[in-house]
C-alpha positions as a printed Julia matrix, in Angstrom:
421×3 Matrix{Float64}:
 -15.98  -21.78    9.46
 -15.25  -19.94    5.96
 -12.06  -18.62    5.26
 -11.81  -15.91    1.96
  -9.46  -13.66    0.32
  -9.83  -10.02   -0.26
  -7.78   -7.47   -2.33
  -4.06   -7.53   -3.73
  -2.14   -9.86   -2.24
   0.4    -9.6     0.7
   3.41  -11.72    2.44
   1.7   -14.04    4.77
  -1.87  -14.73    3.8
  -1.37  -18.84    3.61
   0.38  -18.49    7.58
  -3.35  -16.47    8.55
  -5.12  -19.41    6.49
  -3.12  -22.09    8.27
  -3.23  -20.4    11.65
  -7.13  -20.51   11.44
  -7.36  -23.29    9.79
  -5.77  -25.41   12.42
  -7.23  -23.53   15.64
 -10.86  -23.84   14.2
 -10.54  -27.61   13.4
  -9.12  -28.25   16.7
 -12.13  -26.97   18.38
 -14.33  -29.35   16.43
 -15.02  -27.24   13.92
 -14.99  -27.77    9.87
 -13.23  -25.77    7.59
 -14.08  -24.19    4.12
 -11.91  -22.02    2.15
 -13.89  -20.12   -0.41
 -12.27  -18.64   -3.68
 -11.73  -15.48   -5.55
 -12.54  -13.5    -2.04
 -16.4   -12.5    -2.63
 -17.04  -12.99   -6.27
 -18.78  -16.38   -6.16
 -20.58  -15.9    -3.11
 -22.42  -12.57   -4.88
 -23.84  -14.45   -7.67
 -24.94  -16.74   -4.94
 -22.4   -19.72   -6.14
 -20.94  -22.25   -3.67
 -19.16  -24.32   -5.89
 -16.06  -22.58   -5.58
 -15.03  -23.86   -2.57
 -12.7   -26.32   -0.88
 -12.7   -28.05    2.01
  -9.32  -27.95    3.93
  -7.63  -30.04    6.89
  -4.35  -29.25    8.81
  -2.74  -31.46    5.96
  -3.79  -28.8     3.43
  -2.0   -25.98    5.23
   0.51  -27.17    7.12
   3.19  -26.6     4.13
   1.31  -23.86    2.55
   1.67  -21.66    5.73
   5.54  -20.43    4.82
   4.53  -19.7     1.33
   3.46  -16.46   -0.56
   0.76  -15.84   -2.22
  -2.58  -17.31   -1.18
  -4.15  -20.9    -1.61
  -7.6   -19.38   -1.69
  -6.6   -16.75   -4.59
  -7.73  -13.53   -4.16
 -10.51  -10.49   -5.93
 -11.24   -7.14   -6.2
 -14.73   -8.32   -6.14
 -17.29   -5.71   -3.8
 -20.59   -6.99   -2.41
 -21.48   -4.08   -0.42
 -22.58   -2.32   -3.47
 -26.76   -3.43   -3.57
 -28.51   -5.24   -0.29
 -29.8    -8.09   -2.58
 -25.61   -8.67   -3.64
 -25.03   -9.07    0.29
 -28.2   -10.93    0.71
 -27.15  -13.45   -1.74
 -23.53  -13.65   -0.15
 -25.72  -14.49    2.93
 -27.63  -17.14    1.36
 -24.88  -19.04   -0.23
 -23.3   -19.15    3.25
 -26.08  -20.23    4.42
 -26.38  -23.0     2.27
 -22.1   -23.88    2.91
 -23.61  -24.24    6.54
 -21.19  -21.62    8.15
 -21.5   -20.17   10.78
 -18.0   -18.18   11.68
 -16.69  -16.44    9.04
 -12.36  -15.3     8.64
 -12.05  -12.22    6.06
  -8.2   -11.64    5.13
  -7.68   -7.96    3.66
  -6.73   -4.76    3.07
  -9.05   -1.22    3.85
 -11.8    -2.35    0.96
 -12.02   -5.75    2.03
 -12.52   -5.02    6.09
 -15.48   -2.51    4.93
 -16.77   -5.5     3.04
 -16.4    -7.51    6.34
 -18.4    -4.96    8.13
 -21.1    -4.83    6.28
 -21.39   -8.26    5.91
 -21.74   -8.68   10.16
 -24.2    -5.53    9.7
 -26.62   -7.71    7.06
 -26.22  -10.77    9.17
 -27.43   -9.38   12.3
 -25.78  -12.1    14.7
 -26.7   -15.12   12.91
 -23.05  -15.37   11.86
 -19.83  -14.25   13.34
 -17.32  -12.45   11.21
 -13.56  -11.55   11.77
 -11.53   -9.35    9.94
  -7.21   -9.91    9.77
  -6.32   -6.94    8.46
  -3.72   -6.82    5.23
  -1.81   -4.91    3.19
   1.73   -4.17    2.19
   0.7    -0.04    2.26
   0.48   -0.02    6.02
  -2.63    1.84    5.48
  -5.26    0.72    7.97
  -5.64    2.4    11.49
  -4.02   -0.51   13.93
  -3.16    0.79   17.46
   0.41    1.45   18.84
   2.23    1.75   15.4
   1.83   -2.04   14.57
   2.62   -2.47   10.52
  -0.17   -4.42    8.5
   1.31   -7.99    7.88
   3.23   -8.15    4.96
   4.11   -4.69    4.85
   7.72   -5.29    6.58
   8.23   -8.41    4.04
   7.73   -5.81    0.91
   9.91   -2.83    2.72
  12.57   -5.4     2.98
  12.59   -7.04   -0.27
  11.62   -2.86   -2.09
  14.54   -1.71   -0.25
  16.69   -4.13   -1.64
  15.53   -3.67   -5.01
  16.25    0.26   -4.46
  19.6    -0.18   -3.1
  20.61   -2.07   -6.22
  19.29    0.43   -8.39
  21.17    2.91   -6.06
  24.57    1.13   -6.75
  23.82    0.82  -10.32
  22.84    4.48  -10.74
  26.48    5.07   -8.86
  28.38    3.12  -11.29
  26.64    4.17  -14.31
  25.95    7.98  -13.39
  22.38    8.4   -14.38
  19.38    8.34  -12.89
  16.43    6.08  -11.49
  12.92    6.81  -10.7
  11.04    3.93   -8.62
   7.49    4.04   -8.42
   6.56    1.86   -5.38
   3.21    0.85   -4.76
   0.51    2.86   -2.14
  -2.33    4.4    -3.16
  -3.63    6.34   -0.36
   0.04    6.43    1.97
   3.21    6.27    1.59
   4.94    4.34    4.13
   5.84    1.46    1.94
   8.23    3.8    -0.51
   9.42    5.94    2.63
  10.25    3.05    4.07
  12.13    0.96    1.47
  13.84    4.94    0.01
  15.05    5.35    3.47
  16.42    2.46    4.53
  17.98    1.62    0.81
  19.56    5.14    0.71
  17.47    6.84   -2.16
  18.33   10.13   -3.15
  14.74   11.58   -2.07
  11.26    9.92   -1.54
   7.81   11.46   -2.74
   4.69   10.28   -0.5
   0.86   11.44   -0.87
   1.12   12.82    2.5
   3.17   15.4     1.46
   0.79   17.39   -0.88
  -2.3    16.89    1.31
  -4.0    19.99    1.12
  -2.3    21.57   -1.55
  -2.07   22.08   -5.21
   0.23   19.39   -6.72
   0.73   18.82  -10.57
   3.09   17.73  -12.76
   5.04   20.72  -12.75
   5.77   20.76   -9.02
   6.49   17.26   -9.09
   9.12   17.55  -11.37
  10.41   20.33  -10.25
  11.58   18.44   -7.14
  12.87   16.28   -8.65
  14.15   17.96  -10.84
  15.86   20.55   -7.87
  17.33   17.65   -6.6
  19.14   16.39   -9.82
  20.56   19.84   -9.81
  21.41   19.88   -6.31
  23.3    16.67   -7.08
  25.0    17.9    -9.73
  26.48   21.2    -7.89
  27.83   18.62   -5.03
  29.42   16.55   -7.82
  26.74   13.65   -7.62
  25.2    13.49  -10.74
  23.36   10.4   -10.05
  21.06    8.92   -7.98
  17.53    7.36   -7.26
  14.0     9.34   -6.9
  11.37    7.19   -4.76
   7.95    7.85   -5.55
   5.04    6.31   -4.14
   2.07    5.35   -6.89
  -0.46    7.51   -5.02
   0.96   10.65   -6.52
  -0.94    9.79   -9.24
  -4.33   10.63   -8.1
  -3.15   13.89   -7.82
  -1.93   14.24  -11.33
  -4.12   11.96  -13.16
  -7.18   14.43  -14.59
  -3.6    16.63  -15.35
  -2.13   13.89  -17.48
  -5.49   12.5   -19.2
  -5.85   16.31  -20.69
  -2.89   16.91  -21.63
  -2.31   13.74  -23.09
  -6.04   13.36  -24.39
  -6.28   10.41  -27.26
  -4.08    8.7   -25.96
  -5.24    5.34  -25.56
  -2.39    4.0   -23.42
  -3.8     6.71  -20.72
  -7.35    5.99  -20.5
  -7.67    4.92  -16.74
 -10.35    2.39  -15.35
 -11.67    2.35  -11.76
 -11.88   -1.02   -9.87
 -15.33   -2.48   -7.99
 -14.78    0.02   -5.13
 -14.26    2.98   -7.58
 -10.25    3.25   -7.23
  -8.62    4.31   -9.82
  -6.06    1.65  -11.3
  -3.14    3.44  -10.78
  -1.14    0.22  -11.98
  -1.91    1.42  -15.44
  -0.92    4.72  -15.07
   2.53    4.68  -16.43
   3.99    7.65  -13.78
   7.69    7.27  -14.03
   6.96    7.39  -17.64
   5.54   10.49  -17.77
   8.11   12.21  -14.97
  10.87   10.66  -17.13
   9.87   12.38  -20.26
   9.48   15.71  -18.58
  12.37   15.64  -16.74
  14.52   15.1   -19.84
  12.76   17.46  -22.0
  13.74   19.95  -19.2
  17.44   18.63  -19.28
  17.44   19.25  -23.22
  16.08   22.92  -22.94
  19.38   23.51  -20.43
  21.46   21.85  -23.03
  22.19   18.36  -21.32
  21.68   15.26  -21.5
  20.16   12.89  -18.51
  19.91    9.37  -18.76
  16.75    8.93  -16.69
  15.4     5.01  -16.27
  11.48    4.39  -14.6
  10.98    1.2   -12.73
   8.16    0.5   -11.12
   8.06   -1.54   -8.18
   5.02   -3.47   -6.68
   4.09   -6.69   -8.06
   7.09   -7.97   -7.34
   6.34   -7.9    -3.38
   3.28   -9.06   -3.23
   3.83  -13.17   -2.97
   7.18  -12.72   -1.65
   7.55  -15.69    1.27
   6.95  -13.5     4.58
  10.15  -12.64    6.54
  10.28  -14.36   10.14
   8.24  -11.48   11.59
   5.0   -11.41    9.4
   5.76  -15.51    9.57
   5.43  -14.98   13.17
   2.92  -12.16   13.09
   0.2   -13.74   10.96
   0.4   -16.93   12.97
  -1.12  -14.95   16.27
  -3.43  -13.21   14.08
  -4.8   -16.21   12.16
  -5.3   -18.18   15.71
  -6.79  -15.01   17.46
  -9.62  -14.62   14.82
 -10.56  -18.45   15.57
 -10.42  -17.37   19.58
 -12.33  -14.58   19.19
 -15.1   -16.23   17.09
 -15.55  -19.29   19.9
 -15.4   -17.19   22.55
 -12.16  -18.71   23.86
 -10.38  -16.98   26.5
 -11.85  -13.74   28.66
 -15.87  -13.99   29.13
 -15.88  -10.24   27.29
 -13.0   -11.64   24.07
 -15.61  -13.17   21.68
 -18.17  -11.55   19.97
 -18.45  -10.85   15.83
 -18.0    -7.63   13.74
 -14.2    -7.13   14.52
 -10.98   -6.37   13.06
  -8.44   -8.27   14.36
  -4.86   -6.95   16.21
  -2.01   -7.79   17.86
  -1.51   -5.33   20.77
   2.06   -5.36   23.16
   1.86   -9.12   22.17
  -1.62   -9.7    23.08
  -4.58  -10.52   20.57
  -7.31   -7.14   20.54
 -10.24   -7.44   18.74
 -11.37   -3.89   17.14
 -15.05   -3.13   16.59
 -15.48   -2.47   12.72
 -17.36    0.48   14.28
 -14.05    1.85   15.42
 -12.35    1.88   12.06
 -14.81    3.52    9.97
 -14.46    6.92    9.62
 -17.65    8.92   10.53
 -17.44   11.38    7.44
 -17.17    8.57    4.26
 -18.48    5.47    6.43
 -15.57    3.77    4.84
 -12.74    2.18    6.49
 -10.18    4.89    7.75
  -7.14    5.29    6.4
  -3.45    5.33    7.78
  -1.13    7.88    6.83
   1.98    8.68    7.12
   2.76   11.39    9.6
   5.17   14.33    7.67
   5.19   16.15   11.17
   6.36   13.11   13.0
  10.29   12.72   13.85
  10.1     9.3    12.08
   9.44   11.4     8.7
  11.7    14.82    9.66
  14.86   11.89    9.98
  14.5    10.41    7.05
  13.43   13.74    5.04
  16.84   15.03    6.43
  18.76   11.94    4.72
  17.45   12.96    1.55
  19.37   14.88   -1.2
  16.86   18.11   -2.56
  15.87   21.85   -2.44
  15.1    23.14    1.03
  14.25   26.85    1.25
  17.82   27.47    3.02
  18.99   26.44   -0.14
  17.61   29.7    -1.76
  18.25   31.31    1.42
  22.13   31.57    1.26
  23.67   33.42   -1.5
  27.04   31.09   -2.02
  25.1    28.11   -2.23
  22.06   29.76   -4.47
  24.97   30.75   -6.9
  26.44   27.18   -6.68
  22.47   25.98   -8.07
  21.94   28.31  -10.6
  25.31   27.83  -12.05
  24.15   23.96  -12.04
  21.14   24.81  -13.63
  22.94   27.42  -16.01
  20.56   30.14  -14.6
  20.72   33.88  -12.79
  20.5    32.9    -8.95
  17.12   35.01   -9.63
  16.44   33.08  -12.1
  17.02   30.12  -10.48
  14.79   31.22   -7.13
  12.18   32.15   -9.35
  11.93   29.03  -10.95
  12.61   26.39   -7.87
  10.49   28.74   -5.2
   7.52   26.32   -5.4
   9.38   23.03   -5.2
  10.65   24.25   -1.48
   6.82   25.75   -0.28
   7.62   29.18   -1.1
């Protein structure tokens, strides 16, 4: 059985590796851990591999990060790239393969039980600290509760410090496509407001709206007499405002974006709170004050956190149900290949890759977060910014413009978009 490593990395990857690892070579079976996810296996190399035992694993399992590294690396791209990936596993002599990744990494896994037409079984264990792939009943991705834990506790101490200091934070959390990771970690850590993707879906969103928020929200802070706080943002907001930024800072070379293997943009080099920061003060100076405004961006910093008792716990059923559900072990109608891998009211559910693709792209669908569910309407109401009642009532209007040292017309006039109207 082979064993790789797709995408960023997540809290718990070495408990799925040691979970499989053990179940597989306690059915008689041997075990090979292949490196750098894909990226050897394309160029049809099978030299970067390792052999492992229950010895290997057996302390790596608690750890973070991931014994088998990890890429970016995408073979779906040509047939003769996947038919190479076939013939080097071929030639390892496996015959069960374990993929361990996020949305770009299962699509990989599909294809690669599409190409091999039976003659291998493939398992997918679906990761990512976004919580952005389609599992049943609400379940999290593992390692997504690991990095809400250790975000949020990142946020609340930039929430104290923004208390004692009196200025202002923006936190850029990673999740590209969703935004459940900054939600999450804003919400529970007591951020001042939270922007997601979801929330501009269907709409025009640019820099100026963006700011505006935030910058509504600063003001609303400042009429309440809290003239501090922290702005959550989640890194996706970028795709929405990149094209915006590249124009309109055009020769700059510090904003000259690349795209990875599966034609993402790296949003990692997109310096976002940056950019917000330096509007938002510019807008401060034209009202004649001065805000101390600090980005942080916060991602890298979750990814090979140790996993927190439940994705511990978590990963160990999902690494041990991939091994099950390649052998066949359990219900005649369990085993098969070409499956994504789930834990379902405590039970191990294999999903047909055919299940998670959606039918429009063919890619792997994606998870978003829900801004008409009660989950999101609780935690919006937590948050400090403009709501159209805000513009609504006269006493408080006059309480915002005066903030903002503009006519209350003025001030509707200006704000009207940042609230939907």
């Amino acid at each position: 059985m082979g064993i790789l490593v797709g995408g960023g990395p997540a809290p718990g990857i070495n408990g799925v590796i040691g979970a499989a690892t053990v179940e597989a070579i306690q059915n008689g079976l041997e075990v090979v851990g292949i490196y750098d996810g894909f990226k050897w296996l394309m160029a049809g190399d099978t030299t970067h591999t390792t052999p492992l035992t229950i010895g290997d694993v057996s302390q790596a399992r608690v750890r973070g990060g991931s014994i088998l590294h990890t890429s970016r690396e995408n073979p779906t791209k040509k047939p003769e790239t996947m038919g190479k990936v076939l013939e080097a596993l071929d030639t390892l002599g496996i015959r069960y393969m374990v993929t361990i990744g996020g949305d770009d990494t299962a699509f990989s896994a599909s294809q690669l039980a599409k190409a091999a037409k039976g003659r291998l079984r493939v398992a997918h264990v679906p990761k990512t600290i976004d919580n952005d792939l389609p599992l049943p009943g609400n379940m999290p991705t593992f390692g997504f509760q690991t990095a809400r834990t250790i975000g949020a506790e990142l946020v609340r101490n930039l929430a104290e410090d923004a208390r004692t200091t009196r200025r202002w934070y923006l936190a850029v959390l990673m999740g590209r496509s969703a935004g459940h990771l900054a939600l999450g970690s804003g919400n529970v850590a007591g951020a001042t407001l939270t922007l997601i993707p979801e929330e501009f879906a269907g709409s025009d969103c640019s820099l100026d709206l963006i700011c505006s928020i935030i910058e509504g929200a600063i003001l609303k802070g400042k009429a309440v007499g809290h003239d501090y706080g922290v702005a959550c943002l989640a890194e996706g907001i970028g795709e929405f405002l990149a094209e915006e930024i590249a124009a309109k800072h055009e020769g700059n070379p510090l904003l000259e974006f690349d795209r990875d293997h599966f034609g993402n943009l790296r949003l990692a080099e997109l310096p976002l709170g940056l950019i917000l920061k330096r509007e938002l003060q510019n807008r401060a100076k034209a009202r004649g004050e001065k805000v101390t405004i600090v980005d942080v961006t916060i991602g890298y910093e979750l990814r090979c956190a140790a996993p927190i008792p439940f994705d511990a716990d978590y990963v160990q059923e999902l690494g041990w149900g991939a091994v099950r559900y390649l052998l066949s072990l359990g219900e005649e109608s369990f085993g098969g290949t070409g499956a994504m891998i789930s834990i379902q009211a405590g039970e191990v559910v294999p999903i047909p890759f055919a299940d998670i693709l959606d039918p429009k792209t063919g890619k792997t669908s994606v998870r978003r977060v829900n801004v008409n569910s009660d989950q999101y309407r609780a935690a919006r109401a937590a948050m400090i910014r403009l709501e159209r009642a805000d513009l609504e009532d006269p006493e408080r209007l006059a309480e915002l413009a005066k903030a903002a040292k503009l006519s209350p017309d003025g001030f509707r006039a200006r704000f009207a978009p940042a609230v939907g109207l």
